[in-house]
C-alpha positions as CSV (number, residue, x, y, z in Angstrom):
1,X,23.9,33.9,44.4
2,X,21.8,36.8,43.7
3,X,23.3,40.6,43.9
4,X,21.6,44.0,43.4
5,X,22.8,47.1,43.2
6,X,22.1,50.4,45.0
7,X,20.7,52.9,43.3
8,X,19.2,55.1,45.8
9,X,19.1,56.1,49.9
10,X,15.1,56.7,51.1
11,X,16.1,56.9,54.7
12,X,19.7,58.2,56.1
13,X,20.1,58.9,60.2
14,X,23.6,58.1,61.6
15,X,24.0,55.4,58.3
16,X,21.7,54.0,55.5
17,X,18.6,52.8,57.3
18,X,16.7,52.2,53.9
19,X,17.4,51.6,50.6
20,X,16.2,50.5,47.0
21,X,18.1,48.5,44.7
22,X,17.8,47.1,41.4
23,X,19.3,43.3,40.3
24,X,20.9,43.0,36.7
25,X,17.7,42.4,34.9
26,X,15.8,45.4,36.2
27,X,13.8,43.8,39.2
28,X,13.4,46.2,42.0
29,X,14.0,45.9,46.1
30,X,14.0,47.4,49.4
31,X,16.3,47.1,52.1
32,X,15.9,48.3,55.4
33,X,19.2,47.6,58.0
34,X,18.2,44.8,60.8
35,X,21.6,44.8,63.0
36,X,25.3,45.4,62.8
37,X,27.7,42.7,63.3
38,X,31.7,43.9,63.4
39,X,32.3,46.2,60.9
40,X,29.2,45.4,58.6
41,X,25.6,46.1,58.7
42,X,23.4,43.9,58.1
43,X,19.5,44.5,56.0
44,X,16.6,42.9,55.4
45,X,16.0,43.0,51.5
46,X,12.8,42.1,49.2
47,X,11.0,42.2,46.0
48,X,9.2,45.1,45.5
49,X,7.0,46.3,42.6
50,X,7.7,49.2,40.9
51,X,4.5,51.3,41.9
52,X,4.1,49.7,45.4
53,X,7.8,51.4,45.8
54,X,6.9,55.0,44.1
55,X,3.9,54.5,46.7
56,X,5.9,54.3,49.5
57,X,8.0,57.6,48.7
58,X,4.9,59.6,48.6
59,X,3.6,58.1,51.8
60,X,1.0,56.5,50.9
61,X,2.1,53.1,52.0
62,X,4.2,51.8,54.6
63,X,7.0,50.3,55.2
64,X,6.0,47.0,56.2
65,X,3.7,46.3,53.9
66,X,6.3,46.4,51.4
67,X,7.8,43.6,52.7
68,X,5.1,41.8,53.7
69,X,3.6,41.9,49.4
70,X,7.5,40.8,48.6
71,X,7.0,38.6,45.4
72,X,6.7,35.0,46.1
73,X,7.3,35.6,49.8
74,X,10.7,35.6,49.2
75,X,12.8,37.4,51.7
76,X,17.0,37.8,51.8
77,X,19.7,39.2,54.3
78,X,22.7,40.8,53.2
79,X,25.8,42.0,54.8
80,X,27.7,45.1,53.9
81,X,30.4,47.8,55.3
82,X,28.9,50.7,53.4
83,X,31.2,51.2,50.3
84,X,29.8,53.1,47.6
85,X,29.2,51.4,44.6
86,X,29.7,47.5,46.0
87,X,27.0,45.2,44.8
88,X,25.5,43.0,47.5
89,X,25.3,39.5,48.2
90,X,21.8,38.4,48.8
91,X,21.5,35.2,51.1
92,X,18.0,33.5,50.3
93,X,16.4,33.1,53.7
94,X,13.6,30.1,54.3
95,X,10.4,30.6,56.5
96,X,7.9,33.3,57.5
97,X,9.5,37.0,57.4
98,X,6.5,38.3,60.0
99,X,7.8,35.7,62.4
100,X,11.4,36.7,62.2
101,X,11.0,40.4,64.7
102,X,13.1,42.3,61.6
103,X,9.7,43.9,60.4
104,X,9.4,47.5,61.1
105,X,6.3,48.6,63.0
106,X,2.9,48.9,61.2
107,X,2.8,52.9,59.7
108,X,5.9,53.4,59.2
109,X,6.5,56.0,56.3
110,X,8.6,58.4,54.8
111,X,6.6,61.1,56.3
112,X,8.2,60.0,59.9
113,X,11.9,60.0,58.5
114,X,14.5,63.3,59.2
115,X,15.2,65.2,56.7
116,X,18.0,66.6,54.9
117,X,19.0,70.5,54.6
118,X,19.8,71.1,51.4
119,X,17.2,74.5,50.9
120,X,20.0,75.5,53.9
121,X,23.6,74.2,52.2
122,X,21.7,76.2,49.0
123,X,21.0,79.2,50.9
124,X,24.5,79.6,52.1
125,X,26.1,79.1,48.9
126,X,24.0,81.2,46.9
127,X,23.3,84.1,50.0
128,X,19.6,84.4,49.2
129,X,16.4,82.7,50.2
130,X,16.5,79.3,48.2
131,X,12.7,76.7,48.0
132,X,13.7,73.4,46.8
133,X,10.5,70.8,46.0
134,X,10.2,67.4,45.1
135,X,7.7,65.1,43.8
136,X,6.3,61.4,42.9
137,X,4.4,61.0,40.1
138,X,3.6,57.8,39.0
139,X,6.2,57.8,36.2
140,X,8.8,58.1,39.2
141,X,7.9,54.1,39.8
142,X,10.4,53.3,36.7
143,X,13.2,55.8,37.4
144,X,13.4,59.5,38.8
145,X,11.6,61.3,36.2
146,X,8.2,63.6,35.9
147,X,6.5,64.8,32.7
148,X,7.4,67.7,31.5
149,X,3.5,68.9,31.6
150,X,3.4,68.1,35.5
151,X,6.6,70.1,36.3
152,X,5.3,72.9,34.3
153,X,2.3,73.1,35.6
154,X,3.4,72.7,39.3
155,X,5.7,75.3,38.7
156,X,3.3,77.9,37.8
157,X,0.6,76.4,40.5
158,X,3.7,76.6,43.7
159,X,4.3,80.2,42.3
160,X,0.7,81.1,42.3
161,X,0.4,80.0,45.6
162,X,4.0,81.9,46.8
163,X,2.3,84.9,45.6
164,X,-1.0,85.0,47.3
165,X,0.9,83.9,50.4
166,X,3.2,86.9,50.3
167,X,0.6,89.5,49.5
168,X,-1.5,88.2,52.4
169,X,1.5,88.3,54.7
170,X,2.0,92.1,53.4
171,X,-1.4,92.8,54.2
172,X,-1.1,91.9,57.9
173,X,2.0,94.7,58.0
174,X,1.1,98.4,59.2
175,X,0.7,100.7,57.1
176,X,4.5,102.4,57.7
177,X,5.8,99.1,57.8
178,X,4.4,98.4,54.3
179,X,5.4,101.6,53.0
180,X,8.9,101.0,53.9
181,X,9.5,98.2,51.3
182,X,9.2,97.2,47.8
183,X,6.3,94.6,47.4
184,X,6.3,94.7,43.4
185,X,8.3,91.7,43.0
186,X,8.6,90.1,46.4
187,X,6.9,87.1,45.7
188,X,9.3,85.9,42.5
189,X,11.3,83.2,42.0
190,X,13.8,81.6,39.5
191,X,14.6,78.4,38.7
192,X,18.1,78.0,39.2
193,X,19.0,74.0,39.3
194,X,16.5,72.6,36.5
195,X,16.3,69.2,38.7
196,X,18.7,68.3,41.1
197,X,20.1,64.7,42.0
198,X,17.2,62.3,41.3
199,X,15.7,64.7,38.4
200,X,12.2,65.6,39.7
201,X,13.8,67.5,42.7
202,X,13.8,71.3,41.8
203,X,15.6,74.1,43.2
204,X,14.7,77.6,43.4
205,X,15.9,81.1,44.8
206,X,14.6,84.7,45.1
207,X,14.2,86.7,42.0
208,X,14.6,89.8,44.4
209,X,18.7,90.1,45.3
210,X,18.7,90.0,48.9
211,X,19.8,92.6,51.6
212,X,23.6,92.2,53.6
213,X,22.5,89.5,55.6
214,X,20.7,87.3,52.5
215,X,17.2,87.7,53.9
216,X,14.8,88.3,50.9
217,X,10.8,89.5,51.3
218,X,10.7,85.9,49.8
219,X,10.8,84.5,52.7
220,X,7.7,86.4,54.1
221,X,5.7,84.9,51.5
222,X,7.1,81.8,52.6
223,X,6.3,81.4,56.0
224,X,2.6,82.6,55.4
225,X,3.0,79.1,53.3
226,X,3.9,77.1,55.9
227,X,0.9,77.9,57.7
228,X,-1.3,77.0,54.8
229,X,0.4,74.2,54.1
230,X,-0.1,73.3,58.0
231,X,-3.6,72.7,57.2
232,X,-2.4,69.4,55.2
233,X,-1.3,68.0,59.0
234,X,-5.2,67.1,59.8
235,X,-7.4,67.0,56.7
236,X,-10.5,66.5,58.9
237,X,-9.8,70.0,60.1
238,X,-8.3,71.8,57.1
239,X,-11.6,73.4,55.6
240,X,-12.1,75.0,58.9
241,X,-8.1,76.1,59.5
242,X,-8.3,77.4,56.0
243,X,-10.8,80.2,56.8
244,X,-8.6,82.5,57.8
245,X,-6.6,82.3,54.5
246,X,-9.8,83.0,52.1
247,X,-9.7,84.5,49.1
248,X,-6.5,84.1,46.7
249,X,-4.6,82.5,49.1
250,X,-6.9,79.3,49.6
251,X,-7.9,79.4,46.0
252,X,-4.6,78.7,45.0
253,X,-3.8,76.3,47.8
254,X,-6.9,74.4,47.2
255,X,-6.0,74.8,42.6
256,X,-2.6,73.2,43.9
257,X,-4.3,70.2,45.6
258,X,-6.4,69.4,42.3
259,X,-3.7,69.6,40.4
260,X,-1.6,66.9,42.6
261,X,-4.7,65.1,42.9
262,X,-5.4,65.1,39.2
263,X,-1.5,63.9,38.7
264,X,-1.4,61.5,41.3
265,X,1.9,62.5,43.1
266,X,2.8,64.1,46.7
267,X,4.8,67.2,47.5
268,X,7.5,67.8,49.3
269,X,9.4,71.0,50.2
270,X,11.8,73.0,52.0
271,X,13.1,76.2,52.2
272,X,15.9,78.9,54.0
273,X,18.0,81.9,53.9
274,X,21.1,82.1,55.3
275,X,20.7,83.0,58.8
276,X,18.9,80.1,59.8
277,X,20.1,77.3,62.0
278,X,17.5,74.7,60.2
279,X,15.4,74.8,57.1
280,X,11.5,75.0,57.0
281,X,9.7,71.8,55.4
282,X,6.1,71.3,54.5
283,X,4.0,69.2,52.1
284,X,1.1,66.9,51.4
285,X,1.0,62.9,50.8
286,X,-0.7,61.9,47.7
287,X,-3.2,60.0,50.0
288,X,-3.6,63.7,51.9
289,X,-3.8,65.7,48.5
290,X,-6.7,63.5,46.5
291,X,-9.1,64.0,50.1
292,X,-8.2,68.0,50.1
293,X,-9.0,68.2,46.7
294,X,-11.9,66.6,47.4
295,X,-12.8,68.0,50.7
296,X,-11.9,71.7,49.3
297,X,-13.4,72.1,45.8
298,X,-16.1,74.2,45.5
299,X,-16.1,75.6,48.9
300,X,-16.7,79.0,47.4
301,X,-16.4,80.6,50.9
302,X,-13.1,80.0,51.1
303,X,-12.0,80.9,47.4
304,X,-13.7,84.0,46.9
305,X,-12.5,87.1,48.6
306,X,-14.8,90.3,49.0
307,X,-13.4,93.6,47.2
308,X,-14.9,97.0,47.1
309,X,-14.2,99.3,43.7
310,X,-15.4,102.9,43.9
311,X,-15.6,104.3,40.4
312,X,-17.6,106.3,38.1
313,X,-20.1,104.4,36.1
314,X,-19.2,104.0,33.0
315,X,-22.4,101.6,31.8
316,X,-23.4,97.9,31.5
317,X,-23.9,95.5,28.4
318,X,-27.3,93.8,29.1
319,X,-26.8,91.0,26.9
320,X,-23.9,89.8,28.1
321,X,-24.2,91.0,32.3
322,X,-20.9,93.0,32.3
323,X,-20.5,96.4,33.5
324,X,-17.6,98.6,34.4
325,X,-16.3,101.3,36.5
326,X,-13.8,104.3,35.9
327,X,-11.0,105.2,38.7
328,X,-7.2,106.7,39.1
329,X,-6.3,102.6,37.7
330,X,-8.7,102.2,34.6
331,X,-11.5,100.6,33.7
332,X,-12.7,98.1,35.9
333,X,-15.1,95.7,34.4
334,X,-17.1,92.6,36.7
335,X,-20.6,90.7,35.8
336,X,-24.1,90.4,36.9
337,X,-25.4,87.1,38.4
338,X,-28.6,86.2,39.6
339,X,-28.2,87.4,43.1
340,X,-26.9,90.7,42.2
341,X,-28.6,94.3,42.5
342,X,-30.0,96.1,39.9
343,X,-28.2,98.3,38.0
344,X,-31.4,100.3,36.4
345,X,-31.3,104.0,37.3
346,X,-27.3,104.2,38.0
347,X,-26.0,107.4,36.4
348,X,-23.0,107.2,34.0
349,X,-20.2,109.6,34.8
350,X,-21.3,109.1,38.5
351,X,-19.3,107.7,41.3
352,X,-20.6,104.3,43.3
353,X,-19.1,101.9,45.3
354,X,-19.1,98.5,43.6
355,X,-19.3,95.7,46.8
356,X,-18.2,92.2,44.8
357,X,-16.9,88.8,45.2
358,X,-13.6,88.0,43.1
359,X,-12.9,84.7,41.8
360,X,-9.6,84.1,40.5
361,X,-8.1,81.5,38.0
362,X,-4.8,80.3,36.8
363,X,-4.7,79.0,33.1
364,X,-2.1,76.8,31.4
365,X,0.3,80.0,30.6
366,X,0.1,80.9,34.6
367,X,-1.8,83.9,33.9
368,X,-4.4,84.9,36.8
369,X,-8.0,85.7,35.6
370,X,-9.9,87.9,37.7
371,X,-13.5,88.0,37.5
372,X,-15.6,90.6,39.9
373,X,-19.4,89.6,40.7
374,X,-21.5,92.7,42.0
375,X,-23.0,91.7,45.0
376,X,-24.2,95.6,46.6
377,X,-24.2,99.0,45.4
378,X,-23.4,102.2,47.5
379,X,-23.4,105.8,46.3
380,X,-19.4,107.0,47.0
């Protein structure tokens, strides 16, 4: 008789509801639990192909139609009371699975499954804001694992995008409010598990100790993310939800969906401090990400943010369209494009308003680039 073993729980809610399994050779399977009978539960199990399986952790195909593709149309029942590490018994089965009644129902995914709290078991161990994230890339379809290029970029992309949410969260505070606290280094985050159980599962906490109670200005930055990330829930609607997180914020966001587009993987997250009663989750299907990407890219409305700098002139190089401004920070220096003013007659040494769009981008090292494109002129 056959026997696999169980190597990992997808779905957990009052027992193991679904599982995947491996048999001695390496062949993969699902199981999803059917009934109980005494003491023992008893699952449905199949065949399942390794990247029809990484598929159905990111969501982007459901339950059902696992079983339904299982190799040869084989299916199997097996009976078991739960004890960890016990290899189980599979009873070949004869007939058609979709006229048995133990399919699940057509959509079902991991996206409608609960989820556990570990950002909150983290948050009260450690006493500080902890985000934990997790992905499936397609190496995950032959064993939990992600290239070392994907986690770093992700990494500096999520932290990116932590940022931008934090500063526009600040922004939103009065001005007494934001004078009260240190905003300098709000936004950081360490890496303090390097991958937890399952390897491409990463934890992180604030940078930033936190105050008596463990609340962090992390966690400002963080719920501004949720609501961005909210945008993900209805992809038909997300360019327009996204407008009133232009600039940085949705330029990172929107550099964060090409990047899980272009690596062909989901998202998952959560996140807590130590006060809460539940954690926070959010995320994007690979399905989700590869239309926002699409959707989003080049939507320069909602990437480019408008910024004024008032300065003195300090002069512009013709040949190349760059000029620059002098004030109480440095030098300032944007280009020219074909829509801007010109800048014949402008007085070095003289002080202007400089009206511009700002683009920013993220290279490999996670360094932002800012580049300033003059767009009006106004004497200060």
């Amino acid at each position: 008789m056959k026997t696999i073993q169980p190597t990992g729980i997808l779905v957990y809610y009052d027992g193991v509801q679904v599982f995947e399994g491996c048999d001695p050779i390496g062949g993969h399977y699902i199981g999803m639990v059917i009934d109980t009978v005494g003491d023992y539960d008893r699952y449905l199990v199949t065949g399942v192909r390794p990247e029809r399986l990484r598929q159905f952790r990111s969501s982007t195909v459901d339950l059902r139609t696992l079983f339904l593709e299982a190799p040869g149309g084989e299916w199997f029942l097996t009976l078991t009371n739960g004890d960890p590490g016990e290899s189980l018994a599979l009873e070949p089965q004869s007939g058609s699975l979709k006229e048995t009644g133990f399919l699940p129902l057509d959509g079902y995914t991991l996206d409608d499954t609960p989820i556990d709290d570990l950002a909150l078991s983290q948050a009260r161990a450690r006493h500080n804001v902890v985000f934990e994230f997790s992905v499936e890339p397609p190496e995950a379809a032959y064993g939990h694992r992600v290239r070392m290029t994907t986690l770093g970029g992700l990494l500096l992309q999520m932290q990116s995008v932590v940022k931008h949410a934090y500063q526009s969260a600040v922004r939103d505070l009065s001005p007494q409010d934001r004078n009260a606290i240190d905003t300098s280094d709000g936004h950081l985050m360490d890496v303090v598990v390097p991958a937890a159980p399952g390897s491409y599962r990463v934890i992180l906490e604030a940078a930033k100790p936190p105050d008596m109670f463990g609340y962090s200005e992390l966690a400002r930055g963080l719920q501004r993310l949720d609501e961005v990330f909210a945008t993900a829930d209805d992809p038909d609607t997300a360019q327009e939800s996204l407008r009133k997180h232009k600039g940085r914020l949705a330029g990172s966001y929107i550099k964060l969906m090409e990047f899980l587009s272009a690596n062909n993987t989901s998202l998952s997250y959560s996140w807590a401090y130590p006060g809460l009663k539940t954690a926070s989750y959010g995320g994007v299907t690979e399905a989700d990400a590869h239309r926002l990407a699409s959707d989003l890219s080049g939507v320069t409305g909602l990437t480019t943010e408008e910024v004024t700098i008032v300065g003195e002139f300090e002069g512009v190089n013709s040949g190349h369209g760059d000029w620059s401004l002098l004030n109480e920070y440095g030098v300032v220096k944007g280009k020219i494009n074909q829509g801007s003013p010109s800048l014949d007659g402008l007085e070095v040494g003289k002080l202007y308003g400089f009206h511009c769009l700002e683009y920013i981008e993220l290279d490999f090292a996670g360094n932002e680039k800012q580049t300033l494109y003059l767009m009006d002129i106004e004497n200060a």
